[in-house]
NUVO-121775 format. One record per residue: residue in three letters; x, y, z of N, C-alpha, C in turn. Coordinates in steps of 0.2 Angstrom, whole numbers, plus 5000, padded with zeros to 4 digits. Example, Ala and Ser with C-alpha at 12.3 -4.5 7.8 and 13.67 -1.06 7.14 Angstrom:
% NUVO-121775
ALA506649725039506249785039506649845039/SER506449895035506849955036506450005039/
//
This chain:
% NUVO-121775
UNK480848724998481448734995481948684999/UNK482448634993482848604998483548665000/UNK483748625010484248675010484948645007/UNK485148675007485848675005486348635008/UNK486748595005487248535009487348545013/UNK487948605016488248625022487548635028/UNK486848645026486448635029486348565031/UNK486248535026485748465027486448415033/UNK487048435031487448375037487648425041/UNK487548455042487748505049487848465055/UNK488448445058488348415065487648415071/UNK487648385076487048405079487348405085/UNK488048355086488448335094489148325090/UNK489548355097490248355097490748295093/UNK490148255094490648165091490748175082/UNK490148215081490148205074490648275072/UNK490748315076491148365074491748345070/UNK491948385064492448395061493048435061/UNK493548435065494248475064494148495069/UNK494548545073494548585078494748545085/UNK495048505084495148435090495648475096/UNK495648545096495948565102495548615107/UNK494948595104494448625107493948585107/UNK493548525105493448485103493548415104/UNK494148385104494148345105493948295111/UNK494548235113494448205121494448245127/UNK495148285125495248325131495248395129/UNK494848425122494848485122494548535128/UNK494548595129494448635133493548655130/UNK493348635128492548655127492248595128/UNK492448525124492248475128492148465135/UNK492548465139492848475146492148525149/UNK492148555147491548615151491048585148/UNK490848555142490148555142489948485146/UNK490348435149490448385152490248405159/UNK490548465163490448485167489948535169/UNK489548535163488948595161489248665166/UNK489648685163490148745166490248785159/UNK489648835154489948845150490048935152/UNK490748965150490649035151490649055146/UNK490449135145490349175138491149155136/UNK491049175128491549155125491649195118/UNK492049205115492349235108492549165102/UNK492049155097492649105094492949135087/UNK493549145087493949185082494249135076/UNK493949175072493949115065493749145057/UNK494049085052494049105045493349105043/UNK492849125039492249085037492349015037/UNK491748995039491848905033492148865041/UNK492448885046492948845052492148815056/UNK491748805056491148775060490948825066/UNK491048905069490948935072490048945075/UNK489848935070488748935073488848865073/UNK488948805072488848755071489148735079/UNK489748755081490048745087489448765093/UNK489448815092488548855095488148825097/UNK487948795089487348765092487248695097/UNK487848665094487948615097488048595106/UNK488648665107488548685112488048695118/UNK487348725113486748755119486448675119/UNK486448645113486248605112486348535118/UNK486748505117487148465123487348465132/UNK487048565132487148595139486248595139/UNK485848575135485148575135485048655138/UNK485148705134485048775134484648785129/UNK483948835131483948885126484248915122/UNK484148935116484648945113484449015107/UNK484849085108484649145106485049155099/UNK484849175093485349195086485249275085/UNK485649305082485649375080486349365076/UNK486249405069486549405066486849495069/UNK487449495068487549575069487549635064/UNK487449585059487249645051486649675053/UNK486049635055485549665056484949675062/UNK485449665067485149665071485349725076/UNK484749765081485149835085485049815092/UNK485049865093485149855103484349855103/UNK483849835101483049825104483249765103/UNK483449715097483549655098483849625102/UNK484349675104484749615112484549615117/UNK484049695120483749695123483049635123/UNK482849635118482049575117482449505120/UNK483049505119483149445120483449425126/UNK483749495129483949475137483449475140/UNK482849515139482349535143481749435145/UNK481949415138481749345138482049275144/UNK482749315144483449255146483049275153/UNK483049335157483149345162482449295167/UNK481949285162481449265163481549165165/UNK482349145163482349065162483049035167/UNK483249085171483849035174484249095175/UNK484749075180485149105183485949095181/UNK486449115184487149095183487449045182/UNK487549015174487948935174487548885177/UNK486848895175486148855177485948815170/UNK485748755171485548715164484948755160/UNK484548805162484148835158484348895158/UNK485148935157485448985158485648985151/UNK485149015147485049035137485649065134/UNK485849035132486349045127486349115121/UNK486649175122486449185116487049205110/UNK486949165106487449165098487349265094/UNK487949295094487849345090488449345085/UNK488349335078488749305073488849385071/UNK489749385066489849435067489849485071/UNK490149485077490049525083490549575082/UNK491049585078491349625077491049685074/UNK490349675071490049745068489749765069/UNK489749735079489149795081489549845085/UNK489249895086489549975088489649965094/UNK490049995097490250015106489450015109/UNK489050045108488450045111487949975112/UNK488249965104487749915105488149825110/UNK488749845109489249805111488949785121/UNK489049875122488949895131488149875131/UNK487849845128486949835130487049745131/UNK487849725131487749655132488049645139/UNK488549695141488849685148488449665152/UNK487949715155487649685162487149625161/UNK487149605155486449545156487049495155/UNK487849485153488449445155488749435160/UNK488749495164489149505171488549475176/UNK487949465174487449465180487249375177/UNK487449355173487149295171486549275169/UNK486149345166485649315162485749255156/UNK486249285152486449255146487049235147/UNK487249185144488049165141488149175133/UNK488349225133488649235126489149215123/UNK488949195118489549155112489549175106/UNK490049245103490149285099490549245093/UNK490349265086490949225081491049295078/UNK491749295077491949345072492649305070/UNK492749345063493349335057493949395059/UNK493649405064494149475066494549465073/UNK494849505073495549505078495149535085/UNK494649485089494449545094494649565099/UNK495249585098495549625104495749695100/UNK495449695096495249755089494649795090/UNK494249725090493349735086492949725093/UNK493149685098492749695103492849725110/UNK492349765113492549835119492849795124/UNK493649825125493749785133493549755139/UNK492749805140492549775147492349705144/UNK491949685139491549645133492149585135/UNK492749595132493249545130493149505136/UNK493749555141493849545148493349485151/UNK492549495148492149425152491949395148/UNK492449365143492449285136493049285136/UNK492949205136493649165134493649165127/UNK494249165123494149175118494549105112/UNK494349105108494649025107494649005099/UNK495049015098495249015091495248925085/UNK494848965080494548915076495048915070/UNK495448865067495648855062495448835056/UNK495848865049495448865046495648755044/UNK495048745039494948665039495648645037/UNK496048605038496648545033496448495030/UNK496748485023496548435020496348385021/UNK496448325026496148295030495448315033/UNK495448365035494648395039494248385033/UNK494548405026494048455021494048375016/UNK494448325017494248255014493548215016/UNK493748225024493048205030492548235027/UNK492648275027492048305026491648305018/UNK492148285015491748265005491548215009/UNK491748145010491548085013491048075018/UNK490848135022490348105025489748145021/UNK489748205019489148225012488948155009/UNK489548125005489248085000488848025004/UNK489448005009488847945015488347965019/UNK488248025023487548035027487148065024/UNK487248125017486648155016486448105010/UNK485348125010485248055007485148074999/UNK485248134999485448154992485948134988/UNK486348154989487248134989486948074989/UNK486948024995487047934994486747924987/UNK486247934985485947894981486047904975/UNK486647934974487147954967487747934965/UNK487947884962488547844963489047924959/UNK489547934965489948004965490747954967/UNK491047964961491847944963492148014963/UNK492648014968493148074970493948054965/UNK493748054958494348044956494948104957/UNK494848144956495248184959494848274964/UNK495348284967494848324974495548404975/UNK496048394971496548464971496148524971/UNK495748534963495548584965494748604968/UNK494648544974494148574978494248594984/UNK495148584984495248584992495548634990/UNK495748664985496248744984495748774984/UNK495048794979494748834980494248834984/UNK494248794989493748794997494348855003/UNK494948835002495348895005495248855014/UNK495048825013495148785021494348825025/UNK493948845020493348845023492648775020/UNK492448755026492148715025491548705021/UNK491048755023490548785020490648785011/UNK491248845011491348845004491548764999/UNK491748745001492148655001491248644997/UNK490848615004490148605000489748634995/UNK489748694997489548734991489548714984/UNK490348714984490448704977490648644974/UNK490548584979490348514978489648514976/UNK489148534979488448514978488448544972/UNK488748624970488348634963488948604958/UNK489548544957489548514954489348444952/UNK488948424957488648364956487848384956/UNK487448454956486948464951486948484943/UNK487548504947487748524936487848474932/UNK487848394934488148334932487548314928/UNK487548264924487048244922486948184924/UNK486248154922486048074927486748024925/UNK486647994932487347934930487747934932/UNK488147884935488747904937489247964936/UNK489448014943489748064944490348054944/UNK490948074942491448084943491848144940/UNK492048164949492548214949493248234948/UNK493148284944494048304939494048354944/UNK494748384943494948454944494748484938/UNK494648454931494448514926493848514926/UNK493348484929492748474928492448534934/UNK492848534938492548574946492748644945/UNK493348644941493648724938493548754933/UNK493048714928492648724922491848784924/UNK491648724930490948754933491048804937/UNK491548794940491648874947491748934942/UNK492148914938492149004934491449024929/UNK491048974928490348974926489849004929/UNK490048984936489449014942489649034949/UNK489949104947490549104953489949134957/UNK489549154957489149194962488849144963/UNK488549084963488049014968488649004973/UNK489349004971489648974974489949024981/UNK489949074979490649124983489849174986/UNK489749164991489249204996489549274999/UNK489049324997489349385002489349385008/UNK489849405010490249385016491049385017/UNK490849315011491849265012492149295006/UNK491849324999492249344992492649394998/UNK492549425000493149495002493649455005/UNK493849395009494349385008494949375002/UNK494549334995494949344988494949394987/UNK494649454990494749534983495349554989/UNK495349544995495649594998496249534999/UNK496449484998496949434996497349474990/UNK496949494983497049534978497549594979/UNK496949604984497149704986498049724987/UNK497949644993498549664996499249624991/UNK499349574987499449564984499949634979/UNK499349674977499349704970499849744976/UNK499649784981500249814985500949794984/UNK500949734986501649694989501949704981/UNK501549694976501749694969502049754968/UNK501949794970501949884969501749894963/UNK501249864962500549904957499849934959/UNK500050024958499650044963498950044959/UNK499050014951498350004949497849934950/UNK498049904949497849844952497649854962/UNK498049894966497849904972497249954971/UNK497150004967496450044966495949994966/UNK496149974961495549924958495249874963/UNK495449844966495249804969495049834976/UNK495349914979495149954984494649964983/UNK494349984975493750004974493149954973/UNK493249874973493149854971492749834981/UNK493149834986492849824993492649884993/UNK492649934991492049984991491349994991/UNK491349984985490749974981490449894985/UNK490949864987490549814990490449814998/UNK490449865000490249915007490749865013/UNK491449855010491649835016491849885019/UNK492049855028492149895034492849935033/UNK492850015033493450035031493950025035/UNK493750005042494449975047494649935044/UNK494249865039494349825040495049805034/UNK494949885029495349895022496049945027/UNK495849975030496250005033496849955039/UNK496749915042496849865046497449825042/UNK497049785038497549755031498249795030/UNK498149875028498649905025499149915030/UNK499049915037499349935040499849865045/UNK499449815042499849745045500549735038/UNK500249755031500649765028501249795027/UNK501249865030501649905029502049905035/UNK501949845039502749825042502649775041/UNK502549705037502649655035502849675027/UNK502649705025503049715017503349745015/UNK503549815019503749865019504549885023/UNK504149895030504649875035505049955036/UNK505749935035506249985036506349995032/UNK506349975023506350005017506050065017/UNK505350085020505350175022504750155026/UNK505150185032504750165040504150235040/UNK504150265036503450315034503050285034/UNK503050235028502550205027501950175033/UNK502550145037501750125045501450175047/UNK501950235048501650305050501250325044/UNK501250315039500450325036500050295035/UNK500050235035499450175038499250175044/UNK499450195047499450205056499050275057/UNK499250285051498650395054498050375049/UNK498050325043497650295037497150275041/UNK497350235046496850195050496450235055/UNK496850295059496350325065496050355060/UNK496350395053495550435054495250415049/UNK495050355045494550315042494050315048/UNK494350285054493850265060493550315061/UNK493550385062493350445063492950465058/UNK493250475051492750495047492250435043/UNK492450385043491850335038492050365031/UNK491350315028491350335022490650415019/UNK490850445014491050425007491850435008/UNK492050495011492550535012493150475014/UNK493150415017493550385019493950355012/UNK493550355007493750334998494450334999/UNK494550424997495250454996495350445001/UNK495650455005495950425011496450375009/UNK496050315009496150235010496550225001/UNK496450254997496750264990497350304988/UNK497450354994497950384996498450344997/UNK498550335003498950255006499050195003/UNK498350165000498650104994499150134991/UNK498950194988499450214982500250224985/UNK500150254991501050274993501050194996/UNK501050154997501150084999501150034994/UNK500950044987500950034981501850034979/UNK501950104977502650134977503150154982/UNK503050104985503550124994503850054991/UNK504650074991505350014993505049954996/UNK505049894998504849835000505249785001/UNK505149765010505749715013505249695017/UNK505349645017504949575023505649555028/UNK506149605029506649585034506449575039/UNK505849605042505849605051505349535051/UNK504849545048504449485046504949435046/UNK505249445041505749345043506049355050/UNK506249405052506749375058506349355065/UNK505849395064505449375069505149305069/UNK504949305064504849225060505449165062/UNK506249195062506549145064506849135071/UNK506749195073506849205080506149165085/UNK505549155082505149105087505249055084/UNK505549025079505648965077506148945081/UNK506748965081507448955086507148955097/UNK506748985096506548985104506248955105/UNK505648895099505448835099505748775099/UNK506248775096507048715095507448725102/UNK507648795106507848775110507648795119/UNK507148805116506748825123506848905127/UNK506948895136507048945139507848945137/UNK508048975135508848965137508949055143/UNK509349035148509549095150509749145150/UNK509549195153509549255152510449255155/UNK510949295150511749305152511449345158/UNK512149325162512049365170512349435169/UNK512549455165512749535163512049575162/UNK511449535159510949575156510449565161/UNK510549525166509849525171509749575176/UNK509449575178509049635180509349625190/UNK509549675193509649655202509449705207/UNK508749675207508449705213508449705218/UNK508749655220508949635228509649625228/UNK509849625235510449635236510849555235/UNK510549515235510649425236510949445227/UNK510449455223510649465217511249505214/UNK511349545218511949595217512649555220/UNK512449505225513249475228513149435222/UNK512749395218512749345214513249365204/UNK513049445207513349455202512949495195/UNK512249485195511949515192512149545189/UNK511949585183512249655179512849655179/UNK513249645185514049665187514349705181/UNK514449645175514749685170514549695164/UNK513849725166513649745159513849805157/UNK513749815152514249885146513849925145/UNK513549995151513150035148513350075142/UNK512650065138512950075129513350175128/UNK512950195134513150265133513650285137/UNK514250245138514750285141515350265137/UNK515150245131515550215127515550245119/UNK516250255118516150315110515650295105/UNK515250325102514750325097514050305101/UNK514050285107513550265113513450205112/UNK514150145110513950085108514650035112/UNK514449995115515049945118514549865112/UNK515049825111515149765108515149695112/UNK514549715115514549665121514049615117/UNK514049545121513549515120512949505122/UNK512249505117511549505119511049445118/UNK511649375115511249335115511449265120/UNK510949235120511449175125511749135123/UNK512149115128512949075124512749015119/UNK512248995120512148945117511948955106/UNK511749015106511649055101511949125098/UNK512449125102512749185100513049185093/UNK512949265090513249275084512749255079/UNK512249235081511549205076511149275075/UNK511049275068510749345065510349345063/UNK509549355066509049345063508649415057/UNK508849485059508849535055509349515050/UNK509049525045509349505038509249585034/UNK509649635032509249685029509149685024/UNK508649695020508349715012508849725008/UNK508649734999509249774997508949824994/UNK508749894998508549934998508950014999/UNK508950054996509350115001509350135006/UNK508750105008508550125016508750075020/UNK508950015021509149945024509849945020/UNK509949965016510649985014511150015017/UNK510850065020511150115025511050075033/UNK510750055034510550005038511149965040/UNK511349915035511749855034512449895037/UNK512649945031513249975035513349995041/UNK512750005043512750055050512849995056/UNK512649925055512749885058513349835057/UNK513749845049514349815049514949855052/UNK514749915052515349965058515149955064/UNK514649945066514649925072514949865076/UNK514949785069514549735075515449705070/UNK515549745065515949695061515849655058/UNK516249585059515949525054515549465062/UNK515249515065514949455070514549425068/UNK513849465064513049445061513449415053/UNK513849435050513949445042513749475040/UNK513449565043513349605038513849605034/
//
């Protein structure tokens, strides 16, 4: 059986690698070590489709290591065991014959199974290089984290995901020998989503679905096919990102049917309930906010005891919370300001901290004047002095914006009796 695109040009060495030029590149940080054959355990964190097992292989590859796979879906603590039991047999600590071993999706193995990798990585049987699409400082045990570098894969940019149609058609010898013009390529980069895999996928099945003869690509012609054969294209795994894209959506929308439906819809497709529960709770202070600050306190209790109970039982639960965060008031205020206040500390860098608000530990600090005159808030009526908190160079810059909700309503007042017309509330 032929393999599939993203299989057949799969890189083999770092030169031919695409994207990721900050890890990758002349003087990325993984280059660098595999030069010095110095590779340590590692975490790479990433969307589907960013080249994470390909980086892998490449890796053991290059460093002339053996090289160990286990998928985390299906594999238990016998299998990590057969396989450190193997490594321990081939080299020692940061040795050219010291076995590499790859465990994709590392996020879905249990605490137990997680602790059965510690001491064959603190003792250097194995160098481990874990891939997950999750937040591992979530999903992976801190003893675990604490010994891998962790190193963050981005999803593909137009540029990466053009490379990569052009080197298909030029290297693989299938592709070559089909005259394929790329008249237009919009909708292959929208619905690839800046995963690479996907990107091929749905190229290869619209140049089999072509007929003999010269090939040329439309955007109605590639979004005619993909709604034809969405399952050759959309592998399980990466769909859950569109439904729970969906999910979270229909929340923000405050439609709490559309939010069922799509909750039931990762159900039945046995996603991880942290993983539904996680989503709602990044939500419900990015969507939600101070509009009704409950709502984190029930994603936030949504989430420990989904972790506790699992499923069937974790359903209602997780149905609950969609539906009150469905119908909950909606502000992305804090979200923006935070959003503008790294933006502004990127334009103007350190600026200094007012000598009012710094901190004086020593007494050299206290003749300098530290603190001297700062405004304790509570000795002053309402427990509020009108002092200043930003640096002179930005003062009076308002990065909270409130919502126009009744909750950020009362907000806004509260803060124009206080500040006046400093911020423009």
């Amino acid at each position: 059986m032929e393999a599939p695109l993203a299989e057949r040009i799969r890189p083999q060495q770092l030169a031919d690698y695409i994207s990721q030029l900050h890890l990758v590149g002349e003087s990325g940080s993984l280059t660098q070590q595999i030069a010095h054959g110095v590779i340590p355990s590692m975490i790479f964190w990433g969307s589907p489709g960013t080249g994470k097992t390909t980086l892998a292989q490449i890796i053991a590859k290059q460093s002339n290591r053996p090289f160990y796979e286990l998928s985390a879906i299906n594999s238990g603590v016998k299998d990590i065991r057969d396989v450190i039991d193997k490594a321990k047999l081939s080299g020692g600590l940061f040795t050219a014959k010291n076995p590499i071993l790859f465990i994709d999706e590392i996020h879905r193995f249990s605490k137990s199974q997680q602790d059965s990798l510690l001491a064959a990585v603190e003792k250097g049987w194995i160098t481990l290089i874990g891939a997950t699409t999750e937040n591992p400082s979530f999903e992976v045990i801190p003893a675990l984290l604490s010994r891998c570098q962790v190193y963050i894969l981005n999803p593909f940019s137009k540029d990466d995901l053009l490379a990569l149609l052009n080197r298909a058609m030029k290297e693989d010898s299938i592709l070559a020998s089909k005259k394929i013009k790329l008249k237009e390529t919009e909708a292959l980069l929208r619905l690839s989503g800046g995963d690479g895999r996907k990107l091929l996928n749905i190229f290869e099945l619209v140049v089999n679905a072509s007929p003999e003869g010269p090939i040329t690509i439309t955007n109605d012609k590639v979004l005619e096919l993909v709604q034809q054969n969405t399952v050759l294209y959309d592998k399980t795994g990466e769909q859950h990102y569109d439904i729970v894209s969906a999910f979270i959506k229909s929340i923000r929308g405050s439609d709490p049917n559309g939010a069922v439906y799509w909750l039931a819809r990762m159900i039945e497709g046995g996603e991880d309930v942290k993983f539904i529960a996680r989503r709602m709770l990044i939500l419900s202070s990015e969507d939600i906010g101070n509009a009704n600050p409950t709502a984190f306190i029930m994603a936030n209790n949504t989430f420990q005891a989904v972790s506790t109970i699992g499923y069937p039982e974790s359903r209602i639960i997780l149905s609950q919370c969609a539906v009150y965060l469905a119908t909950s008031a909606k502000s992305n205020a804090s979200y923006m300001a935070i959003g503008e206040a790294q933006q502004l500390v990127k334009q103007t860098g350190d600026l200094s901290v007012p000598i009012h608000l710094r901190n004086a530990p020593t007494k050299l600090m206290k003749e300098l004047g530290y603190g001297e005159e700062y405004q304790y808030s509570h000795s002053y009526e309402n427990n509020f002095s009108a002092q200043e908190y930003l640096p002179d160079e930005i003062k009076n810059t308002a990065f909270y914006k409130p919502g126009n909700n009744a909750r950020e309503n009362e907000l806004r007042n509260f803060l124009k009796n206080r500040w006046k017309d400093k911020y423009g509330y």
